[in-house]
N, C-alpha and C positions, 0 to 999 in steps of 0.2 A: 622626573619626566622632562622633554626636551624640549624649552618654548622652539616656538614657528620662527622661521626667520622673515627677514622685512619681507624678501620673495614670496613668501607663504602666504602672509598678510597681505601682501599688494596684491596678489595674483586672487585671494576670495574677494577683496573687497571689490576691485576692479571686473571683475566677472559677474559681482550682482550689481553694482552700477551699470555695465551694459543690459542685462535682463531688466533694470525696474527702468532704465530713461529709453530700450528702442520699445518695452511695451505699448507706450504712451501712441507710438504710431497707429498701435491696432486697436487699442478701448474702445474707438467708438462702431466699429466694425458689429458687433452685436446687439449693440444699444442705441440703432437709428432709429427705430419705429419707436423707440420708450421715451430717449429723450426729444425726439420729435412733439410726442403728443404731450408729453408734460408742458412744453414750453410752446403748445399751440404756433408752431411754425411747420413750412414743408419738410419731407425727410431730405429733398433734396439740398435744401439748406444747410442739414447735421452732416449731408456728405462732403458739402466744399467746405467745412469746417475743418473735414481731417483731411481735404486737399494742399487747407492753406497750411494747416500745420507742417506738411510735411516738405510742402515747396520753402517756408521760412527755415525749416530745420536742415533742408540743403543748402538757401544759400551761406545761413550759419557755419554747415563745415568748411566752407571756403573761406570765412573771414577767422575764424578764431586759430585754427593752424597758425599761419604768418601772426596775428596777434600773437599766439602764445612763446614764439620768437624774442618776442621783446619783452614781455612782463613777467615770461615763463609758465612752466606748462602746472607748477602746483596750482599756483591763485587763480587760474581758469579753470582747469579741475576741480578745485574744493568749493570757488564762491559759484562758480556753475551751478553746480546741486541747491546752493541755498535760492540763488532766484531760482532756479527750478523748481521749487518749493513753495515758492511764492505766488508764482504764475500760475501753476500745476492748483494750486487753491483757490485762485480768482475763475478759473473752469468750472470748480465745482457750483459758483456764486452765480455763474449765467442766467442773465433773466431776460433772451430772446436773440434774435440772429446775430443784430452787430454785436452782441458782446459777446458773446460764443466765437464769434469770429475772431475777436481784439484777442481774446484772452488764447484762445487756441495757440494765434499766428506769434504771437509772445512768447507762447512757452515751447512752441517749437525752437525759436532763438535762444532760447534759455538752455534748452536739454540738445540744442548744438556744440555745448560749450564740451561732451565728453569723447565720442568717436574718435576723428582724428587727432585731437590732443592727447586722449588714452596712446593710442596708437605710435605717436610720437616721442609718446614720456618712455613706454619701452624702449622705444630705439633707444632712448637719449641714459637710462637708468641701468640699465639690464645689459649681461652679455650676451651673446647669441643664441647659445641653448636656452635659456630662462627665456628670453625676447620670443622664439620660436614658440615655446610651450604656452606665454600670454598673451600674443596675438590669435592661438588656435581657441585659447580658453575663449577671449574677449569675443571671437567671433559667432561660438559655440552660443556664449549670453545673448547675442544676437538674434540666434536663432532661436533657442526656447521663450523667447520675448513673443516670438508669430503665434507664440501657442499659451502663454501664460498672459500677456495682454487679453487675449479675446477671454480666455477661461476666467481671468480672474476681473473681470468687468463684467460680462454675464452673473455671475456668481453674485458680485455684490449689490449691480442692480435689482435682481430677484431676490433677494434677500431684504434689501435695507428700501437702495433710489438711485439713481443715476448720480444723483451727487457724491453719493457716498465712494464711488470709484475714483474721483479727483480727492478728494478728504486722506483717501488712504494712501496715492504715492505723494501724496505732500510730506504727510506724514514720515514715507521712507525717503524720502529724498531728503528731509530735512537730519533723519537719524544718520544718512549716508554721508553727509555733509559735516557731522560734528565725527564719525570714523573719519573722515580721509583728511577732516584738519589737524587729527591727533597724531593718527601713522604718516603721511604720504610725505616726502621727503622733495626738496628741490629739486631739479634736473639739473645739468650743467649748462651754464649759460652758451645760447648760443649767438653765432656770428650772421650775420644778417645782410643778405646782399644789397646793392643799391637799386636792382635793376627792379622796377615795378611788379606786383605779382604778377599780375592779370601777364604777364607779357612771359611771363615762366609757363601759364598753363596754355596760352596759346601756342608757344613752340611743343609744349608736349603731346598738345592734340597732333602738331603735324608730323609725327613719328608715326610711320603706318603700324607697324605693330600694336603700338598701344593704343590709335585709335581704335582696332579692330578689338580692343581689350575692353574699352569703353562700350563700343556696341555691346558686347554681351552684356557689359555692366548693368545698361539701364533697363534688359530687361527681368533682374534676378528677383528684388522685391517689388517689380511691379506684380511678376507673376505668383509671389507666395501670397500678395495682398489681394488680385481678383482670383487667385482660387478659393481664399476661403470665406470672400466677398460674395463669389457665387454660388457656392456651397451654400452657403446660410440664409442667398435670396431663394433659391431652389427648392432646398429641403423641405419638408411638410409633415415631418416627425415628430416624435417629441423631445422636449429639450433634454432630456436627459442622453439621450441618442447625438443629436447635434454636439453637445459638450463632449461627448464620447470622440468625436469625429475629431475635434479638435485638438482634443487630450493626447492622443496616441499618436501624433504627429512627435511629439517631441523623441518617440522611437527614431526618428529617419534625422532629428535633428543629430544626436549621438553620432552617427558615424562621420561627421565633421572631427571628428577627436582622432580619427585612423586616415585623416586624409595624407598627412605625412608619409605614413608608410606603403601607399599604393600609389604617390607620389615615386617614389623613393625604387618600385617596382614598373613601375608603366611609363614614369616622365610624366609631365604638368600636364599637354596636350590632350594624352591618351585619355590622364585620369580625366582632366575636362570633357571630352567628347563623350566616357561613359556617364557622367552625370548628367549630361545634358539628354543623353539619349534616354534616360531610364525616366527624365520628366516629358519629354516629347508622347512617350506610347503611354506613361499615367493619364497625362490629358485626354487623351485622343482615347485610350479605352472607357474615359468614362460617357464619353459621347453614347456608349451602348449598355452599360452595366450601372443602373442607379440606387440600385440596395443598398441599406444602410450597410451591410458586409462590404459589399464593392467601394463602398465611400472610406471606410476605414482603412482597408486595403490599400488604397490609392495613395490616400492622405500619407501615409507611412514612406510609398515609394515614391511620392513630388517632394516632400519635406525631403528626404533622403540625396535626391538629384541635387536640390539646392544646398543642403548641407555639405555636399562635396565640390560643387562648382564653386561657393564664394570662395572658401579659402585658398582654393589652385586659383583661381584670378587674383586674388590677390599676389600669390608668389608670382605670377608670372610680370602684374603691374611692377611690384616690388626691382623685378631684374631689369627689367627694360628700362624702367624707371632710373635707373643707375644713379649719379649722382641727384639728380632730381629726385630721389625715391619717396620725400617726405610729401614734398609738392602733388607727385605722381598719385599718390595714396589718400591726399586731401581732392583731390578731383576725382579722383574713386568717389569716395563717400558722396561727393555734393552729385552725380547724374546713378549712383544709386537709388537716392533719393528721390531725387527728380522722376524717378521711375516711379515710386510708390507714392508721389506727390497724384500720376495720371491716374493712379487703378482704381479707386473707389468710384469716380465718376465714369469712368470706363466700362466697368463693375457693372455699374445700373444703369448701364445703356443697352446691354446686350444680354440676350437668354444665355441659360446655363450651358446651352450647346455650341455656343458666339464666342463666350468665352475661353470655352474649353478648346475650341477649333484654333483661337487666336494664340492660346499658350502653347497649345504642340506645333504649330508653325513657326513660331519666337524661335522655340528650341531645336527645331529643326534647320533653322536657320543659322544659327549658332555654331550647330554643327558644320555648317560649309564656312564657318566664319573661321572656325579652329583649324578646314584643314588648309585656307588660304593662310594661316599663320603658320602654319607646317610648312607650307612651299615655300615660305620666303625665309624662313630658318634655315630650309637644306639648300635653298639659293647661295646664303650668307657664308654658310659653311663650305658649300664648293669653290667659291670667292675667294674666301680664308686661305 
């Protein structure tokens, strides 16, 4: 029989590393009212918990990229997961707001250390087919993380306690940590400019195209985070229905794995504007269809939207991005973030209909966003 090659190996292991460290953003998405009342604090408390988590976990992608520069992209990688591990256990120890808060906003910095560093190790490891196929896989993990986060924290709360959902990715983060010290291999050293970061992503904001890339950016996981944010303040079913709801999202995550080839038939643009559009009318028809059938439905075709928007934003940051493209791709990630840093508190400010109005407007908006990048593409070219 024919072992796997390193590709093979890197390409599972790094694909469950992205599913068990972006879970970590959505855990407590289900488990506010539980571990709310356990630890005798307000729920709104457990929400700027996962607010702070996720704002520390974006500024982390902008510091550990350019770190990973200098020390390289394995030892960020592999000891990442160990203090992930570490942190990701101190969560589970919370005994009331501020340390719920300490330990959160830690292990966001912690479980910053894999995104753009993954991200980067491909460029820097991989030829361009294999780079291609782990950046789609990596980002795919991404996505079943919106739906195996929530499921697999519900599950273990109701089962065991709240704590026991930090016990357990300690746990994998620690078993992930002793794989990827065994397989994961250096990257090649790289060269390191003089000029300050911060002064690389301010000149990339001022590229009108990639600003306009950035807008959409920041609203992709705000909107998968107050959907199912809303969803779970809304519904009034039973849990086995809600997990349902949840579950069968990772249907719409899958077609993230065929975005290349409808790429490849429509251009970046086009396939963008049909993903944004098919999450624009998801939202907006649930303003009128709230059956557990109509919820399941939906969940399918927003997961679905998002699953074909992030990775054409990315190829598009990726181009424009040009020789900055590592940089370009590290500022991705951090107003990604920054997105799904807003939703939870956003989430529970606004009824199920507030919400749902404000996502099919994002996306509709988005759409006019895409096709002012359209005109200034066929501008550039009539130029040419």
């Amino acid at each position: 029989m024919k072992s796997m090659s390193f590709f093979q190996k890197a390409s599972i292991l790094l694909t469950l590393c992205a599913i068990m460290v972006a879970s970590n953003i959505y855990t407590l998405i289900p488990i506010y009212s539980v571990l709310a009342d356990d630890l005798l604090i307000a729920e709104s408390h457990v929400v700027l918990a996962g607010g702070l988590f996720t704002f520390f976990y974006a500024c982390g992608l902008l510091s550990f990229g350019p770190i990973s520069d200098i020390t390289g992209r394995r030892k960020i990688l592999v000891f990442g997961l160990l203090a992930s591990a570490l942190t990701t256990l101190a969560v589970g120890f919370s005994a009331g707001s501020l340390t719920l808060w300490f330990a959160r906003s830690l292990q966001g910095i912690t479980l910053a250390t894999f995104a753009s560093v993954a991200f980067a190790y491909s460029y820097d490891v991989f030829n361009f087919r294999q780079r291609t196929i782990l950046v789609v896989l990596i980002n795919t993990g991404f996505l079943i993380a919106g739906i195996f986060g929530q499921v697999a924290s519900a599950f273990l709360a109701d089962v065991f306690s709240w704590n026991s959902v930090f016990y357990f990715f300690s746990t994998v983060y620690f078993i992930l940590f002793s794989a990827a010290f065994f397989l994961l291999k250096e990257s090649p050293t790289q060269t390191t400019e003089s000029k300050p970061v911060w002064k690389s992503f301010f000149q990339l904001l001022k590229e009108p195209v990639l600003m306009k890339c950035y807008m959409i950016t920041f609203s992709l996981l705000f909107a998968i985070i107050a959907f199912y944010d809303g969803i779970g303040r809304f519904f009034d079913g039973p849990e086995s229905d809600l997990l349902m709801i949840r579950l069968v999202g990772l249907i719409g995550a899958s077609l993230s794995l065929f975005t290349g080839k409808l790429i490849d038939r429509w251009g970046e643009l086009r396939t963008l504007m049909f993903g944004l559009a098919i999450g624009s009318i998801s939202a907006f028809l649930l303003l009128f269809f709230h059956s557990t059938g109509a919820l399941i439905i939906f969940s399918i075709f927003f997961v679905s939207s998002i699953s074909l928007v992030i990775p054409t934003v990315i190829t598009l940051i990726g181009y424009y991005g040009s020789s900055q493209r590592a940089k370009a791709l590290s500022l991705y990630s951090f107003i990604l973030l920054t997105g799904a840093s807003l939703a939870p508190p956003v989430a529970a400010l606004l009824p199920f209909s507030g919400v749902m109005i404000l996502l099919s407007s994002f996306f509709f908006l988005n759409i006019v966003i895409c096709i002012l990048i359209q005109k200034k593409a066929l501008q550039s070219a009539n130029a040419g």
